[in-house]
Structures are given as structure tokens and as C-alpha cells.
C-alpha positions as CSV (number, residue, x, y, z in Angstrom):
1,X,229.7,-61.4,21.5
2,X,230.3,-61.7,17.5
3,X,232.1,-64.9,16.9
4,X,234.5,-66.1,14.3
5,X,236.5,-68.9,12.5
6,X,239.9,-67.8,12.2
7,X,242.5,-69.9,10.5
8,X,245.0,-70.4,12.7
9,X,248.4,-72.2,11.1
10,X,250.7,-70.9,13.7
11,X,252.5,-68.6,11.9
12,X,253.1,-64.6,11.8
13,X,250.3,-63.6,9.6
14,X,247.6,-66.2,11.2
15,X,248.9,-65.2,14.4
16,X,248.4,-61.3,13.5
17,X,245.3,-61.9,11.8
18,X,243.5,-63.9,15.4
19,X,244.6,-60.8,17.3
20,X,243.2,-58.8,15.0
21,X,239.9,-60.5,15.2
22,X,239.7,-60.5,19.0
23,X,240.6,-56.8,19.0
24,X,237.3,-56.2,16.5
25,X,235.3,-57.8,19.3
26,X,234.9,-61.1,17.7
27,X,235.1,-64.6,19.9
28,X,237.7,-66.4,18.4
29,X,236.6,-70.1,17.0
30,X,240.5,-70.9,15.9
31,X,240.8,-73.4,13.1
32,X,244.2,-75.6,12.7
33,X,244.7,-78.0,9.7
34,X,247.5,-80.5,9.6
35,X,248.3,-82.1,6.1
36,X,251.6,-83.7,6.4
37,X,253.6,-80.1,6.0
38,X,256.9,-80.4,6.8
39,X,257.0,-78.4,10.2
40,X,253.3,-79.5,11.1
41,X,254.3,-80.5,14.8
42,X,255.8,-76.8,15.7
43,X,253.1,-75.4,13.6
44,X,250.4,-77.2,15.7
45,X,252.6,-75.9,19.2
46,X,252.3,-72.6,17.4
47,X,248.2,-72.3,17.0
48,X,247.7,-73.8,20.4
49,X,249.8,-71.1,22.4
50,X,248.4,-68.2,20.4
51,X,245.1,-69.8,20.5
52,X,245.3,-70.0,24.4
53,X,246.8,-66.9,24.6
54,X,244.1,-65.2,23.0
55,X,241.4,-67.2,25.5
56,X,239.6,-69.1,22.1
57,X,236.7,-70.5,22.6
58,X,237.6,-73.3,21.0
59,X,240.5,-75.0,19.5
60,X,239.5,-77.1,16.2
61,X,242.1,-79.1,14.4
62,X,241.4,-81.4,11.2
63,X,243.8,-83.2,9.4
64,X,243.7,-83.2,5.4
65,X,246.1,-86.3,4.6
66,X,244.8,-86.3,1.4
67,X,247.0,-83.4,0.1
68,X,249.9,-85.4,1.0
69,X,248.5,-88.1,-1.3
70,X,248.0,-85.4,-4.4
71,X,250.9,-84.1,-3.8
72,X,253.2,-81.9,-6.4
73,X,253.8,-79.4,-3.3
74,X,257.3,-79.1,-1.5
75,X,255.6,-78.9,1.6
76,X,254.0,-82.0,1.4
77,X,256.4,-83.8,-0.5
78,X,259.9,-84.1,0.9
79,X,261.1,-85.1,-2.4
80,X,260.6,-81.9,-4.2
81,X,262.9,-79.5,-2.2
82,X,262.0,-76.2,-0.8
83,X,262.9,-73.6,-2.4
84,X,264.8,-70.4,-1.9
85,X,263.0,-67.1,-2.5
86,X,262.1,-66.1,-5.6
87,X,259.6,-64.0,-7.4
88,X,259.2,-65.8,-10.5
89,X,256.0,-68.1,-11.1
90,X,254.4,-70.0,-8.9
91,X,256.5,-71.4,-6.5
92,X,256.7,-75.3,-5.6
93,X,255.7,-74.4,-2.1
94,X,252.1,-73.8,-3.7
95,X,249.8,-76.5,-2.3
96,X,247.1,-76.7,-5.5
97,X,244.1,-75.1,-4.2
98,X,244.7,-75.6,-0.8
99,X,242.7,-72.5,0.4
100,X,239.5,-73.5,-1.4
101,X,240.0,-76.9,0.7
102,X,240.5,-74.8,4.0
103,X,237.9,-72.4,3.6
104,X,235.2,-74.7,2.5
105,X,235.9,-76.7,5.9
106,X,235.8,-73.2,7.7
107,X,232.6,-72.3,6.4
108,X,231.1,-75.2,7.5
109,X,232.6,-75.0,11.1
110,X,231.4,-71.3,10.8
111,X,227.7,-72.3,9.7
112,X,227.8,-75.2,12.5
113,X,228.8,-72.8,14.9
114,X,226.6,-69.7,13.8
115,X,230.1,-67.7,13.7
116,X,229.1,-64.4,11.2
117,X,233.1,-64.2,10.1
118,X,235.7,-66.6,9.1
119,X,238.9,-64.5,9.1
120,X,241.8,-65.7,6.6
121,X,245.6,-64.6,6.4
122,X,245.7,-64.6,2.9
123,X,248.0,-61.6,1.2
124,X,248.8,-60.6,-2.4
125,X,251.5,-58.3,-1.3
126,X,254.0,-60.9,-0.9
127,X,253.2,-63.9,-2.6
128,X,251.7,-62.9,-5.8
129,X,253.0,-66.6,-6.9
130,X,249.7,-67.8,-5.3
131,X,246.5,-67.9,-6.9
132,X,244.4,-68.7,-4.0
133,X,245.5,-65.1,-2.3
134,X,244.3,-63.6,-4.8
135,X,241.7,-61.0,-4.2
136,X,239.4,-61.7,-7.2
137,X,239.7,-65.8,-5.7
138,X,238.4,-64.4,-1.7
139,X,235.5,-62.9,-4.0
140,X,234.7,-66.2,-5.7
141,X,234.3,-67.8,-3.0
142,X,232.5,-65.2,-1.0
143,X,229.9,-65.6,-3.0
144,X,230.2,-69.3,-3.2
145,X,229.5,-69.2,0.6
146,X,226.5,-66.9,-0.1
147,X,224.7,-69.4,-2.3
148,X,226.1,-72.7,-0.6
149,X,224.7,-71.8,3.1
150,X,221.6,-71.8,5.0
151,X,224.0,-69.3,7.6
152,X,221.7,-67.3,9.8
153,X,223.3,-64.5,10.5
154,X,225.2,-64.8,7.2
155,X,229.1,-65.7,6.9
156,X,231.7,-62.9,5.9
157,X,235.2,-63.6,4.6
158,X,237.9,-61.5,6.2
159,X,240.7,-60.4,4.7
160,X,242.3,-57.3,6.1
161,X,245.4,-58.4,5.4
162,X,244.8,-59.0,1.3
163,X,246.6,-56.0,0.0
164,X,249.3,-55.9,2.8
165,X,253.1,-55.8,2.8
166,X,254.8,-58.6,5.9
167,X,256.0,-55.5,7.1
168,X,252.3,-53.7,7.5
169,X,251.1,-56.6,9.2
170,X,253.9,-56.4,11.7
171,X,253.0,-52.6,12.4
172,X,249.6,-54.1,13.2
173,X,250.7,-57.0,15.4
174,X,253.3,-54.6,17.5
175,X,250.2,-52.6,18.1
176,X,248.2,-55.7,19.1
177,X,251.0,-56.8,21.2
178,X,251.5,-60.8,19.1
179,X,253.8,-62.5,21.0
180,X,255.9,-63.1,17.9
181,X,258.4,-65.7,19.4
182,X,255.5,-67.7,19.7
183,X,255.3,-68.1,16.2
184,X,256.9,-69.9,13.2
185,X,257.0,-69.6,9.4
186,X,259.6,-71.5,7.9
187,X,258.6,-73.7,5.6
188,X,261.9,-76.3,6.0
189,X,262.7,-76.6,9.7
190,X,260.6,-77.2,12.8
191,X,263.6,-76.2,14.8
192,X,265.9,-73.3,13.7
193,X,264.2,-71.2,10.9
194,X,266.2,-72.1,7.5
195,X,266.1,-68.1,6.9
196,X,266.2,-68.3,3.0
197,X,262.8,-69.8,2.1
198,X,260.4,-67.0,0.6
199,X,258.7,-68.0,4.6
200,X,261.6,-66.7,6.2
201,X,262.7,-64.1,3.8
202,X,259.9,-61.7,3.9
203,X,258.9,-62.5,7.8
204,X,263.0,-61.5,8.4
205,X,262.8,-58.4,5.8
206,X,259.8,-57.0,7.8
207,X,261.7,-57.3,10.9
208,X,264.5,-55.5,9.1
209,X,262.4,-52.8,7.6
210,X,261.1,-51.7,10.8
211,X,264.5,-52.0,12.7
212,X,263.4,-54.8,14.8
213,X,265.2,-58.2,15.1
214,X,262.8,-61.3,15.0
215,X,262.6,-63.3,17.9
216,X,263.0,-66.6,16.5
217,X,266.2,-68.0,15.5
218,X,267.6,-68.5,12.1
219,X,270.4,-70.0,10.3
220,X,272.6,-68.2,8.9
């Protein structure tokens, strides 16, 4: 069987984007970074279910303290608050080049493991704010992987989910049948989703777009 490193955070597009992977054929290798985030412990309860849910051959975790020491993000820094959606600039929730970091510790799990994939959740649709979603960055660093490894079979970034709307990738995980209430996005509480960070805002606008009430519990 094809195996591959998916990033696994715990949340709805990770979540979507493992069952995905499996339902391609692959064996799933699923990666979990903790790096002081504010809801890192449900995240962590998060991966682990899905992972197990999904039979992975492995559950990997590594912890990244050192972005709690840079800093300058609001989920690593509980003195710069979280704040409520908005699609203006770069929002403080950006951790600064965070997926280079994750991605260079996947490919090396990937190489280690002879995995031919690493899958990432990454999506311009709904967080253009970002610039390490962007499609042009996934091809940087494709090609970073393809003169940086010794990978035999060679390693191939995944992205289905680049050019997708929240609300596409929940058509896809209805069909793949995620166990959404196993899940969580918001960025603020590990408890009861805050329901107005951009997290919470597009994961309950899909929900709303396709009729559907999410499973996990918000403020309100």
C-alpha cells in the first residue's frame, strides 16, 4: 500500500484532508505538531481520535516550542488577542512561516519513512490573509523537496484542497463520512467554540451553506 504523511491538527480541513488520503489508497502516517496554540490539548484529542479512527499506521507528534518564543502570533501569544473575522490583511492569527516549519519536518518524516506523499490542508479560498497557503508557496517548496531529498520513490505535496471553499471541503468529508464532532477549529476555546474567530466563522458558514448544523457547540 502507498503511504503518506498527512498533517493532522485536529481540525475540519486536516480531518477532511486524512480521509481523503485513505480513500486514495494511501496508508496514513499522521503528523501532529504542538507549539503552545492556545487549544493545543483539544487539538491533540482531536488528531488522535481521527487518527485512530482512520486505523494510521502511525501517530507522530513533535512539539515546536520555539514559535511560542518568536512569537508575534495570537495563537501563540495570549497577549495579542484573537481576533474576530475579517478579510483585511494578514490576520494576527498568522503564525510567520509556520508551514515551511511543518512541512520541512514532514518531509523528513516522509523521506525516513519512504512515504511517496505528504498531504497538507492548506486553502486559498478562505484565508487569502495567509501567505504560506498560497499556491505559488506549495510550488516553492515542492521543488525545494525535489532538490533537498535523496527520497526513493520521490515525495509529492498534496494539496486538493488549495483552491477550495470550507464549504467544498465539507461536500467532500459528508461523502467520506468525517466524523465532524470529532473535530475542532476555534482558535480561542478548547471548550465551547467562540463562533466569531475567522476558525469558527467559515467552519459554521459552510455548515450553513449546505443546510447542515455543525456538531460542535458554539457560543453565541
Amino acid at each position: 500500500m502507498m503511504r503518506a504523511v498527512c498533517l493532522l491538527s485536529g481540525g475540519m480541513d486536516s480531518a477532511t484532508l486524512a480521509y481523503a488520503a485513505k480513500d486514495m489508497g494511501y496508508d496514513i502516517i499522521a503528523l501532529h505538531f504542538a507549539y503552545g496554540q492556545r487549544t493545543e490539548k483539544r487539538e491533540r484529542a482531536c488528531a488522535r481520535t481521527i487518527a485512530c479512527m482512520l486505523d494510521a499506521a502511525e501517530f507522530v507528534e513533535i512539539g515546536l516550542e520555539h514559535f511560542k518564543k518568536i512569537g508575534s502570533s495570537s495563537l501563540t501569544d495570549e497577549s495579542i488577542p484573537i481576533d474576530e473575522y475579517t478579510e483585511k490583511g494578514v490576520p494576527a492569527t498568522y503564525v510567520p512561516f509556520r508551514n515551511a516549519n511543518l512541512l520541512a519536518i514532514a518531509t523528513s518524516l516522509a523521506e525516513a519513512r519512504r512515504a511517496e506523499a505528504i498531504f497538507i490542508g492548506v486553502q486559498t479560498g478562505d484565508y487569502p490573509g495567509y501567505p504560506d497557503c498560497r499556491p505559488e508557496f506549495i510550488e516553492a517548496f515542492q521543488h525545494a523537496i525535489d532538490l533537498g531529498t535523496a527520497a526513493d520513490p520521490p515525495i509529492t505535496l498534496m494539496t486538493p484542497f488549495v483552491r477550495m471553499t470550507k464549504a467544498d471541503i465539507l461536500r467532500v468529508g459528508l461523502r467520506l463520512g468525517v466524523p465532524y464532532e470529532e473535530t475542532w477549529s476555534c482558535y480561542q476555546n478548547d471548550d465551547r467554540a467562540c463562533g466569531v474567530c475567522s476558525s469558527c466563522h467559515y467552519r459554521r458558514a459552510a455548515f450553513r451553506e449546505l443546510g447542515l448544523c455543525d456538531p460542535i457547540a458554539y457560543e453565541d
